[in-house]
N, C-alpha and C positions, 0 to 999 in steps of 0.2 A: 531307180533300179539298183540293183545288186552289184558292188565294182567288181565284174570275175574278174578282171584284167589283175587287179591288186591280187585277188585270190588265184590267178593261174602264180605269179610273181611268188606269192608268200608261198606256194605248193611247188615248186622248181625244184627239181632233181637234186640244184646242188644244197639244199636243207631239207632233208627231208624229217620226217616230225618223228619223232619221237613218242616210244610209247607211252601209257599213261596220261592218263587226264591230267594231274600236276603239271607235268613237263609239257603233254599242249597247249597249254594255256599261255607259256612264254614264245613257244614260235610265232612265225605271221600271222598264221591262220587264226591261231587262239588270240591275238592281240586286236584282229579284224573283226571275229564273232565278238568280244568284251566291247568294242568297240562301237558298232550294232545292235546287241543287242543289252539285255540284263545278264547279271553273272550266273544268278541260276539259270536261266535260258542256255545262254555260251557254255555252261557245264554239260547241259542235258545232249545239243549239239553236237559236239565234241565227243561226249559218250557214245552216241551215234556212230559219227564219222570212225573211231577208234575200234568198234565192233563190226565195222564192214572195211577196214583196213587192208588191205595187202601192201605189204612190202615194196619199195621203189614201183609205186601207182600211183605218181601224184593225177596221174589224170580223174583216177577214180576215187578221188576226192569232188573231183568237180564234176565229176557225172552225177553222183552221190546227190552233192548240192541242186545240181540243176535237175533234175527228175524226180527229188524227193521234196515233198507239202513242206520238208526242215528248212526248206530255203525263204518261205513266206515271211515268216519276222524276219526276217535278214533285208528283205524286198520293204517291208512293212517299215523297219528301222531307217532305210533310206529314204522311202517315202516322207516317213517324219522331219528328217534331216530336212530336207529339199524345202515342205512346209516350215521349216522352225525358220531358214533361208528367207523362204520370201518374206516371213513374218518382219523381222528383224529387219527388212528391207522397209516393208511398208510403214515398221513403226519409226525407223528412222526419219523415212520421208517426211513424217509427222511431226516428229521434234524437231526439223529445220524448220517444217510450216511455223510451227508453235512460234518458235526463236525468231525466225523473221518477225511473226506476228507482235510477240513483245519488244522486239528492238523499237518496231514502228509506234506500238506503244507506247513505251518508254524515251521516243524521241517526240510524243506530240504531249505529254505528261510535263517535259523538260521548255520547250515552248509556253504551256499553260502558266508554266511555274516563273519562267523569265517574265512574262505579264501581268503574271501575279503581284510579282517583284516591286514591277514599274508602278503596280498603282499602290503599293504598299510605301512605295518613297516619297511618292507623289502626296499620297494623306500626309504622310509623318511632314512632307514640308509646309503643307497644310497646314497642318497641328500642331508644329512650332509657330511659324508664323501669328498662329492667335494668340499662343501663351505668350509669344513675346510683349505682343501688343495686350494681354490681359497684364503681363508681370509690367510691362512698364505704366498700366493704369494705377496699379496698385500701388508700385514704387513711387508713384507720382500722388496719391493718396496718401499715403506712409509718410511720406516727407513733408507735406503741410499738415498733417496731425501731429508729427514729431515739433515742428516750427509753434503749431499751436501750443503743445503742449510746455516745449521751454518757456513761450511768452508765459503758458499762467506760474509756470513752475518760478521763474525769475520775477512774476507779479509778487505770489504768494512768500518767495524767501525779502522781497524785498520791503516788504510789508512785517514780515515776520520780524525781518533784524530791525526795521524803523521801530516795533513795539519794544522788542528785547535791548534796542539801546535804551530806548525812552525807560525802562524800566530799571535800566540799571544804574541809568544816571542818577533816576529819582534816590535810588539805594544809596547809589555814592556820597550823593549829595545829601542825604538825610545824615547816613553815617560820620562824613563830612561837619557839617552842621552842631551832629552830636559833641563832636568831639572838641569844636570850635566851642560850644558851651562848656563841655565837662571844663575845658582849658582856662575859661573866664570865670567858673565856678570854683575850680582852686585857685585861681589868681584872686579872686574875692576872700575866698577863706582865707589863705595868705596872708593879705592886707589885715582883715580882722584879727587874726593869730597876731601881726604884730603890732595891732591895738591892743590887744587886751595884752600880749607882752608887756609893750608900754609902760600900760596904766598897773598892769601889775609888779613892773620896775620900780613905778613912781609909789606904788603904795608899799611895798619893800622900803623904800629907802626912809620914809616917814618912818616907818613900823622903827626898823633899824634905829632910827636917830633914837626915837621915844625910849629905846629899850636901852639902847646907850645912854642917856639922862637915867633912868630908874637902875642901869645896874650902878652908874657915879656913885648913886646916893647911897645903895644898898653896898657897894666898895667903902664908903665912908663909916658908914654906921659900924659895918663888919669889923675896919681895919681898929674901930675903938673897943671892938668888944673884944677882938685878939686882944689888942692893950690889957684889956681886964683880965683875961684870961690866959695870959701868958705867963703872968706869976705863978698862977695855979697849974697850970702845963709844963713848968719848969719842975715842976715836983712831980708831977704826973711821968715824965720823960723817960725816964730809965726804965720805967715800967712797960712801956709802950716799943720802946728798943728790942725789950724783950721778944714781947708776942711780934711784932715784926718781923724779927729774925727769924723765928720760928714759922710764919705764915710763906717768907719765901723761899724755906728749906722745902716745905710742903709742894710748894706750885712749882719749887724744880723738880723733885722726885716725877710731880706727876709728867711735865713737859718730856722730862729725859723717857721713862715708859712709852711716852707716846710716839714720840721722835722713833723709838724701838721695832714699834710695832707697823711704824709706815717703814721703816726700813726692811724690816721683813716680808711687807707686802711686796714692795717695791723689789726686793732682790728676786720675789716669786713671779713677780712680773717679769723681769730680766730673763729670767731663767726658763719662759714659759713652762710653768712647771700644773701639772694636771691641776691641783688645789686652788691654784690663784685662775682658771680658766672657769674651771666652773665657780667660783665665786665672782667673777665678771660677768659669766651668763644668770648667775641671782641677781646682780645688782643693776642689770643691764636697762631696766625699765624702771629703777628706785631712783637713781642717779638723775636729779634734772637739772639741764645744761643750759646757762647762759644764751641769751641769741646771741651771733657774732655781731660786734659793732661794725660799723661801717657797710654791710651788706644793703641796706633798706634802700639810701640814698645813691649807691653805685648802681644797685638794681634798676631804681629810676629811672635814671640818665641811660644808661643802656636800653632800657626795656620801651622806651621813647621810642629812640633813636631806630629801633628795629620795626617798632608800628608802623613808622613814618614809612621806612623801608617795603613794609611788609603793603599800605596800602596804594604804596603808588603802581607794586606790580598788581595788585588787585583794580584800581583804575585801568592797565592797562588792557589786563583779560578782561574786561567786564565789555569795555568798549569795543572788543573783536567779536567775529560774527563767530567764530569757534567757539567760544565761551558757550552764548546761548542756545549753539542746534548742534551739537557732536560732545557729546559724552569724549568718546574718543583725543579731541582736540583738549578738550576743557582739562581732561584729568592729565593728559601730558604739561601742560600748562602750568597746573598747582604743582605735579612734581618736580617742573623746572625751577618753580621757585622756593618748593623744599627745599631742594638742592642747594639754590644761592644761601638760603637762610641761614641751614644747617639748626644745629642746635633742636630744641623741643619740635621745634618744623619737620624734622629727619624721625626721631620719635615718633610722632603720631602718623606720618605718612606711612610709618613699618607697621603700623596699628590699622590701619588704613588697610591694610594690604591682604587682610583675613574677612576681606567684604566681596566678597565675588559676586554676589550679585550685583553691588555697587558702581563699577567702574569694567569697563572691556580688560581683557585679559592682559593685551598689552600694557597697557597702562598697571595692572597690581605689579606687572613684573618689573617695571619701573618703580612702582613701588617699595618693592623687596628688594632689588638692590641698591636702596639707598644705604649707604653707610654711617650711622651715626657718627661724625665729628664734628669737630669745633679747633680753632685756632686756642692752642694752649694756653693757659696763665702763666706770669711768671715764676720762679721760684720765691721773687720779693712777694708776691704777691698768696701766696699759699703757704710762706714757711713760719707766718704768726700760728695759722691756723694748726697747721701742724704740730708746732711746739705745744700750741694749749689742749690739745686734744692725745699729748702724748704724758704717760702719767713719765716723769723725772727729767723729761726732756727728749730730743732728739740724740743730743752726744750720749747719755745715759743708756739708753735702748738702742741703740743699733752702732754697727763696726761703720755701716758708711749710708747714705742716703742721697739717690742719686738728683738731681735738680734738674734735671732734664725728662718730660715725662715717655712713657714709652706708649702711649695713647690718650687720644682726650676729644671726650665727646661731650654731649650737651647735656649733664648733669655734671661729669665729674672726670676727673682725669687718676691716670695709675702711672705713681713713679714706683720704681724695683730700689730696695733697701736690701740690706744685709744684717740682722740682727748680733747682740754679743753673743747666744748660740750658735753664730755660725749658718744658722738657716737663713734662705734667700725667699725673701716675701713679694709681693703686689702690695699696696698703700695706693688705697682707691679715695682723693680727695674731692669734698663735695666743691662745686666752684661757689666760685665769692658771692656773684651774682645774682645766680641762679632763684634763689628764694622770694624774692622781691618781681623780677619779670619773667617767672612761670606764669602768673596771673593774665599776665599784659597780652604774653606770645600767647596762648592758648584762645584767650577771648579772639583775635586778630584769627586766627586759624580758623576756630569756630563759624566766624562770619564768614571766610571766602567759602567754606565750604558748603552754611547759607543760600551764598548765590549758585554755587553747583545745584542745589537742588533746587532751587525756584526754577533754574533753569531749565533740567531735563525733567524735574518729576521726579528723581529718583531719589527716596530717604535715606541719609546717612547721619544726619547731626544728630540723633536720638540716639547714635552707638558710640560716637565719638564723644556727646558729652561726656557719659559715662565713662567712658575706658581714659579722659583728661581727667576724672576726678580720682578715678584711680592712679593713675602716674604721680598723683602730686604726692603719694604716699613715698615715691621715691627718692623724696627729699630727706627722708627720715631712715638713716644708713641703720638702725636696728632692727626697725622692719626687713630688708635684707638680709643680717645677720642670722635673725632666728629662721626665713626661708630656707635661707641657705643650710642651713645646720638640720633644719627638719627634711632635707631634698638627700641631702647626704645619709642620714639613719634610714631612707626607706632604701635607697641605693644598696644598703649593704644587707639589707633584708630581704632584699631579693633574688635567690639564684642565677634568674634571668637576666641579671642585670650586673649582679658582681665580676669586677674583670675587665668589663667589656664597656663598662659607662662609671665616671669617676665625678665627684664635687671636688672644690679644692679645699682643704681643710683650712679652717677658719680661725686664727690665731686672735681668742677674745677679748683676752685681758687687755688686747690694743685697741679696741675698735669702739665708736662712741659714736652720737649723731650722724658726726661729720667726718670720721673718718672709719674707713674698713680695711683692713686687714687680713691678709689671706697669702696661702701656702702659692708661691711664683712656678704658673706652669710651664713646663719649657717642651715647647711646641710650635706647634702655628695653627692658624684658621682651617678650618675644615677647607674650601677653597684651594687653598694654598698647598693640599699636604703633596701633591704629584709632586713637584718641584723641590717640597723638602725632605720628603724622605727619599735616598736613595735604592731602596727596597720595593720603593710602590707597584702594586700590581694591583690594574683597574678591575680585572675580572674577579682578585681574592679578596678585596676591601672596599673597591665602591659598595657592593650587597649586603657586606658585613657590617659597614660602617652605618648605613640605613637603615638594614635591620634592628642594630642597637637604638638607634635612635629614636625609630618611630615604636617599637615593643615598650622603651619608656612613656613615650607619651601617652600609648592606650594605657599602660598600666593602672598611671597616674590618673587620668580622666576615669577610667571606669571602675580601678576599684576603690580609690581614696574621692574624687570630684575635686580635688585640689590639683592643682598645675601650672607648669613655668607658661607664662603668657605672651613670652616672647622669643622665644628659638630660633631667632636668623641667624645666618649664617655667620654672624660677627659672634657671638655667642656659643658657637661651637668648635672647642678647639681637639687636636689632636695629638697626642704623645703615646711614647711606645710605651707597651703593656709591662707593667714591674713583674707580673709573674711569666712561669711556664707558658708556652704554647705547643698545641699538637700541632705534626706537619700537616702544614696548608695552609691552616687557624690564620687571621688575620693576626699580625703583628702589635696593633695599633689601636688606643683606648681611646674614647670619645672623653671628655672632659666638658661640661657644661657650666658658664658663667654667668654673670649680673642676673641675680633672681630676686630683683627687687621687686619687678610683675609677676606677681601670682593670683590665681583668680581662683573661685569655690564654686561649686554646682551645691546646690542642697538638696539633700538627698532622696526627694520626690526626682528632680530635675536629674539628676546621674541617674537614675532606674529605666526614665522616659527614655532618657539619650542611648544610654545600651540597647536596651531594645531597638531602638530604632534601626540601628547599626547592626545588631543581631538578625535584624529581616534583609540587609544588605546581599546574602549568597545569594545561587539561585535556587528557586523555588522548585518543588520535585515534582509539582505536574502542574494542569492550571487552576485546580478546586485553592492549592495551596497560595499560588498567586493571586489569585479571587480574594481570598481573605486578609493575607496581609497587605492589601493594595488598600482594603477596608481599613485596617487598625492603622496603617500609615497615614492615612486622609484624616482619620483622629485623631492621633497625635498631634502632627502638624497645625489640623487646625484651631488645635486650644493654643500653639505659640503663634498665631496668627498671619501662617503659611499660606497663602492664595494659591501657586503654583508648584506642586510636589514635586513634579519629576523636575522642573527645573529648579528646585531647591538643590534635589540629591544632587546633579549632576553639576551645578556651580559650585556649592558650600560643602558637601562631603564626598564628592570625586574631584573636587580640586577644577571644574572647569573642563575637564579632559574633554574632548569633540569623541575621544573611542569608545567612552563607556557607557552604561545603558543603564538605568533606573529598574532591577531584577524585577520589582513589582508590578511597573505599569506593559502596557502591550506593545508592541512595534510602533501602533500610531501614537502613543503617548508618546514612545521614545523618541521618538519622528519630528513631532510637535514641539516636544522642548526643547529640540537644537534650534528648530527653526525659529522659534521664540525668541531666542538665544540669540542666534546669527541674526536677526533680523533689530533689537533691542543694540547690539552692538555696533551696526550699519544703520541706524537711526530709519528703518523701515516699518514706522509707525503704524500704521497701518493693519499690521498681523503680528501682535507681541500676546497675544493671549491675555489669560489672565495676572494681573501684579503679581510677584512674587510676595511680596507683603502686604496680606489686606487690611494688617493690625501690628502695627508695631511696637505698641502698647502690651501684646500680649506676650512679645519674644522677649525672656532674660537675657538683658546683655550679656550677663556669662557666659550664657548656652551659645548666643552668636561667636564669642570668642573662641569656646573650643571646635567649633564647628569652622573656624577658618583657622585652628593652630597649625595644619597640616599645608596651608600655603608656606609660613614660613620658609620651609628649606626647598621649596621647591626648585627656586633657581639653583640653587647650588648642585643638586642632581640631576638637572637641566643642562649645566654648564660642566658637572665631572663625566654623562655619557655620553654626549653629542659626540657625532663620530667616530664613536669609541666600536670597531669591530668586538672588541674582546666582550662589550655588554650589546653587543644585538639580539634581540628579543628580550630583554632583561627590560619592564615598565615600571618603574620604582612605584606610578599611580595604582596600578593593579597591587603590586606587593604591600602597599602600604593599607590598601579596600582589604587585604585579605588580613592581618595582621588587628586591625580595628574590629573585624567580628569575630575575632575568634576571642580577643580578652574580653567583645561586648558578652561575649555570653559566659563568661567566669565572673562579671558584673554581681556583687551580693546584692541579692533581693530580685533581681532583672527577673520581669516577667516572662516565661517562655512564651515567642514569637508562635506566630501559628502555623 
């Protein structure tokens, strides 16, 4: 119903409404109708009530309403109220029901689910409970297959080492044997040598008497026919005075000219003067020299004395189980006993050390840092040599010569002189020795290395004989000379190169067989330079020092096929640069020594090589890898390469584990480490195919300059390790990029595809 009661309230005398519809709309009245009803409704009302208005009647507002049909929406708007009420009531009721309903829900939901719980724990201890008892079946399986498998494992090695002794002893003992004959073979000839000595004493001294009886007689005869003829000579005499005197006027003149003209040489020698230099380097191969006495028979005795040496630590390895089943083992082994050797032993193991497929990685690097030396010679002992190898003398040529050497390795040793110019030289002497048991040492070498490969399999004597018949040419200090001199003219030939990489100038008119002669660098070993210069910065000259170094070596290999074959780090020294430098520019010149090993590609084989190396970047998409993956596998295979990617990645990435063979696919690349990792961990098993299926087909050359790049790698190993200033800096990567860019400046190189 209608509130009057509010509408008598809002119509009271003491407010009474105000005219206009606007302003009733703000009194009670008009707040009760908006209130009730709708606005236009409460307007229309309102208009109403305002047109039947009089003045202080609030009564006749509410007669109005209650007698007029205007009051029904007003009645109608409460009515609705009243129902929106109950509504609101009953819907309420409803969402308690509801909400009870789901509590009760939601509490038999939470019961299911605690149940749930129980038997979900109840499995899982279940379900443990079996795996335990399956994993300890298992464990308990596992452990007599592992039991089994050591007994065959311990059968099979032990089996293995009984043959690999029995086999080596056979060796030992053959060699043994050998040498027990070779030894009663010269003890025979010996003997017979001084039979026929002897008997040809004894026919000597016959000969001798008879000839003494026949000249008595022919003295007798003579001293009567003087008799006769000294009358006649006495007349003759004055005559004969004459032409005499006259024949030794003659053969003074000539003596005194000649005496002249050696002194002229001789002062141009002193003087190292350009004329008398190159006339040493014409007569440098006319001139042949004596062999040195005493060398053949001290060679002997020493070169004995080091076999004997050399094969008792070969019995020893032979009879260890290392020797015959670990590469690994075997090659530390022969390096230990380089070591001890020294001499041609340190040599050839540096030779040794450009074989990466040959020996585990560790082991080359034991290789490479072997140092060639030797326990000095005397100065009694090298200053005949000396003298006779020097044209006027030693006091003649030089201010002073020092007797103490300043290194000495297993060819030759270097004392420091001071010439009468005033210049400071190197005098590189060959040893006394050496020439007589280079034969001895190398054969001895040859054989342990022999037994390495009977043992693992793995071919190496077919590169080493070759690269000892090469050394032996280092006996012969002219050979040297004219490398060196020919290392130096291309040096200055080359932009690239000038400045930054030095030979030491080769002082000729000194230098013979057995001795060499050369401008005294003053520096130190590449190795050593942190320490010696007080300038050094790892981050402006480790790169730089590199980069000079390995840009020579491509140069050399691919545009000439001629190259230094030995580059270790003894061999590399460092002194500061004589010219200018820009700021920053590395301060410091590479200076390269002993270039008595030199080796030649011939010029099919330098074409083949750059290319090769030319197909090293990566490929621009996979048609291009497709096909040089093709021309790689040809190449290779006419040098009798069985495994490619693992060629690349031992012999021209240097062994690196990071780098990848651009040609082959993921699984190649994949394969040949594991090849790799698996051949060095003796996991026979999965080694793929040989690296070498023909070694008859590979040019030792070509093997050499394909491992010249291990040379220095320790030494860039040993100047970045640690080194924050070169992190990210891979000397392996800059030196892969550095070899294809000259491979493809290579004259003649086939474009790769």
């Amino acid at each position: 119903m209608f509130d009057f009661e509010n509408l008598e309230e809002a119509s009271s005398p003491a407010k009474p409404p105000e005219l206009g519809v606007e302003s009733a709309k703000d009194n009670a009245v008009g707040r009760l109708c908006r209130s009730k009803l709708g606005e236009q409704e409460a307007d229309e009302l309102l208009g109403q009530l305002l047109r039947l208005h009089r003045p202080n009647d609030h009564a006749g507002y509410l007669a109005v309403i209650a007698d007029s049909n205007l009051g029904e929406p007003l009645k109608e708007a409460a009515r609705a109220k009243q129902q929106e009420e109950e509504n609101q009531a009953r819907i309420k009721a409803e969402v308690e029901a509801r909400a009870k309903e789901a509590e009760e829900q939601r509490k038999a939901e939470e019961e299911e689910k605690a149940k749930a719980a129980a038997r979900a724990k109840q499995q899982e201890e279940e379900e443990q409970a079996r795996m335990k008892a399956e994993e300890e079946t298992r464990a308990k399986e596992a452990e007599e297959q592992r039991k089994a498998e050591e007994e065959e494992k311990e059968r099979r090695a032990k089996q293995q080492e009984e043959e690999n002794q029995a086999r080596i002893k056979a060796e030992v003992e053959a060699r043994a044997k050998e040498a027990e004959e070779q030894r009663k073979a010269e003890e025979e000839e010996k003997a017979k040598a001084a039979a026929r000595a002897k008997q040809q004493e004894e026919e000597e001294q016959a000969r001798m008497k008879a000839e003494e009886e026949t000249r008595a007689k022919e003295a007798e005869e003579q001293r009567k026919a003087e008799e006769e003829e000294k009358g006649k000579a006495a007349a003759d005499a004055e005559h004969a005075d004459d032409v005499q005197a006259k024949a030794d006027a003659e053969a003074e003149a000539r003596e005194q000219q000649r005496m002249q003209q050696e002194a002229a040489v001789l002062r141009g020698i002193i003087t190292g003067s350009p004329g008398a230099r190159e006339e040493a380097r014409k007569q440098r191969w006319v001139v042949e020299e004596d062999a040195d006495s005493g060398d053949e028979a001290l060679g002997v005795l020493s070169s004995l004395g080091r076999s004997m040496s050399t094969w008792a630590s070969v019995v020893a390895i032979g009879f260890s189980f290392t020797m015959s089943s670990n590469p690994m083992e075997a090659g530390r082994q022969i390096a230990n006993m380089c070591r001890r050797q020294g001499g041609i032993y340190v040599k050839a193991a540096q030779t040794a050390s450009s074989m990466e497929f040959a020996f585990p990685h560790e082991v080359l690097e034991e290789f490479q840092s072997l140092q060639d030396s030797a326990d000095p010679q005397s100065w009694s002992e090298v200053e005949s040599r000396v003298r006779k190898h020097t044209p006027g003398g030693i006091d003649a040529m030089y201010e002073s010569f020092s007797e103490e050497p300043i290194n000495a390795a297993s060819i030759a040793q270097v004392h420091v002189a001071t010439r009468k110019t005033g210049e400071k030289v190197a005098a590189k002497i060959l040893r006394r020795n050496i020439a007589a048991s280079f034969d001895r040492d190398v054969k001895d070498y040859l054989g342990l290395l022999g037994m390495y490969e009977s043992a693992t399999g793995t071919p190496v004597k077919w590169m080493m004989e070759w690269a000892m018949e090469e050394l032996k040419k280092e006996l012969d200090f002219r050979w040297e000379a004219d490398l060196q001199e020919e290392c130096q003219r291309f040096v200055d030939s080359k932009k690239e190169l000038r400045g930054r990489l030095a030979v030491p100038i080769l002082h000729a008119e000194l230098c013979s067989r057995r001795l060499l002669v050369m401008e005294y660098i003053d520096g130190c070993k590449l190795i050593k330079a942190p320490e010696h210069f007080d300038d050094w910065d790892y981050a402006r000259d480790v790169p730089a020092i590199h980069e000079a170094l390995e840009t020579w070596h491509a140069m050399q290999l691919f545009l000439t096929g001629h190259f230094h074959g030995d580059p270790h780090p003894g061999n590399v020294l460092l002194r500061r640069r004589p010219d200018k430098q820009r700021p920053g520019q590395c301060p410091f010149q590479v200076v390269i020594i002993d270039h008595g090993g030199y080796y030649s590609l011939d010029d099919d084989t330098r074409k083949l090589y750059a290319e090769v190396w030319s197909m090293m970047d990566e490929p621009k998409n996979d048609a291009q890898k497709t096909a040089r993956r093709d021309r790689l596998k040809e190449i290779m295979a006419g040098w009798g390469i069985g495994h490619t990617s693992r060629f690349v990645l031992e012999q021209m990435f240097n062994g690196h584990f990071g780098s990848a063979d651009p040609t082959a696919s993921i699984t190649e690349n994949g394969e040949a480490r594991r090849h790799r990792w698996n051949w060095m961990h003796q996991k026979r098993d999965d080694l793929g195919p040989p690296v070498f299926a023909d070694t008859g087909k590979m040019p030792p050359a070509l093997m050499k300059a394909f491992g010249v790049g291990n040379f220095t790698r320790s030494a860039w190993t040993l100047l970045s390790k640690g080194r924050k200033e070169l992190r990210g800096w891979d000397f392996c990567k800059v030196r892969v990029g550095i070899m294809i860019h000259w491979a493809k400046q290579s004259p003649g190189v086939r474009r790769s595809p």
